[in-house]
N, C-alpha and C positions, 0 to 999 in steps of 0.2 A: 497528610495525603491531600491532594488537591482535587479540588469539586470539576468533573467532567460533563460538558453539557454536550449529549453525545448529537441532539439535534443541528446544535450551533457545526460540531464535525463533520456532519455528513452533509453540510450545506458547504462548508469551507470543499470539501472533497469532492464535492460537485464541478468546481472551478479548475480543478489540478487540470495539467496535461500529463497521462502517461506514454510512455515509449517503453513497449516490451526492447530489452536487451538481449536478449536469451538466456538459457540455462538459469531462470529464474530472479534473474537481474530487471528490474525496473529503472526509468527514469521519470522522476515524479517533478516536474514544475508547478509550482503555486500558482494558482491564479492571481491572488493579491500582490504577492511579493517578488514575484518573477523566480524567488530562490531554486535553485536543483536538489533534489533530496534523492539519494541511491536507497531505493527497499531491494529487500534478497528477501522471497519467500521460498520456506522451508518444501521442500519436496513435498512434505506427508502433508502438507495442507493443514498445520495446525498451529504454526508463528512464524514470525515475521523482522527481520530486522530495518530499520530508518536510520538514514546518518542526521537527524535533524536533532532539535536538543531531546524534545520529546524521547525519539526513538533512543538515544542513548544513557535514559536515567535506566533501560533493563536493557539486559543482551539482546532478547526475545521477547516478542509482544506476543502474546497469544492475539491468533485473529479472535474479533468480536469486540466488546467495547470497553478493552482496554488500549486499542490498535491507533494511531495517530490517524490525522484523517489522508495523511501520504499513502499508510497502508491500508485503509481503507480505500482510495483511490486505486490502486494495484489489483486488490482484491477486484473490484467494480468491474473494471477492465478484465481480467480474467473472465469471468462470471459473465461479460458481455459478449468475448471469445468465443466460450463454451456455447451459448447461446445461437451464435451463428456458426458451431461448428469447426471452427477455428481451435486447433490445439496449440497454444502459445506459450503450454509451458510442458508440452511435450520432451525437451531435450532433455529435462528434468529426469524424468520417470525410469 
């Protein structure tokens, strides 16, 4: 199993750009790599899918700190949403 520096993640996840898709679709840009990464967060708010390699060693990531820092990025954004009241992942529910 490989050693997760969840610091070093949430600092890489700092840099993403997200774009809400809707109905729970993200578009996650790297900040470093320019790469595009698709997450799909689960309705019930409890995982997470990434097309990045990460994201594809599990179907689902549980949100929390098994999450790539794409979906952790996604998450951020939500949770930033919510904050101002923005339902962004309303069409979901």
């Amino acid at each position: 199993m490989d050693t997760i520096n969840h610091a070093e993640l949430r600092r890489k996840g700092q840099t993403h750009l997200v774009e809400d898709l809707g109905n729970g679709y993200f578009q996650v840009t790297s900040g470093s790599s320019h790469n595009e990464y698709t997450v799909v967060l689960d309705p019930t708010g409890t995982s997470a899918r990434c097309s990045c390699k990460w994201g594809q060693r599990a179907e689902d990531q549980p949100l929390g700190k098994g999450s790539c820092s794409h979906v952790k990025s996604a998450v951020a954004f939500m949770d930033a949403a919510a904050e101002m009241g923005i339902q962004a992942f309303a069409a979901c529910a």
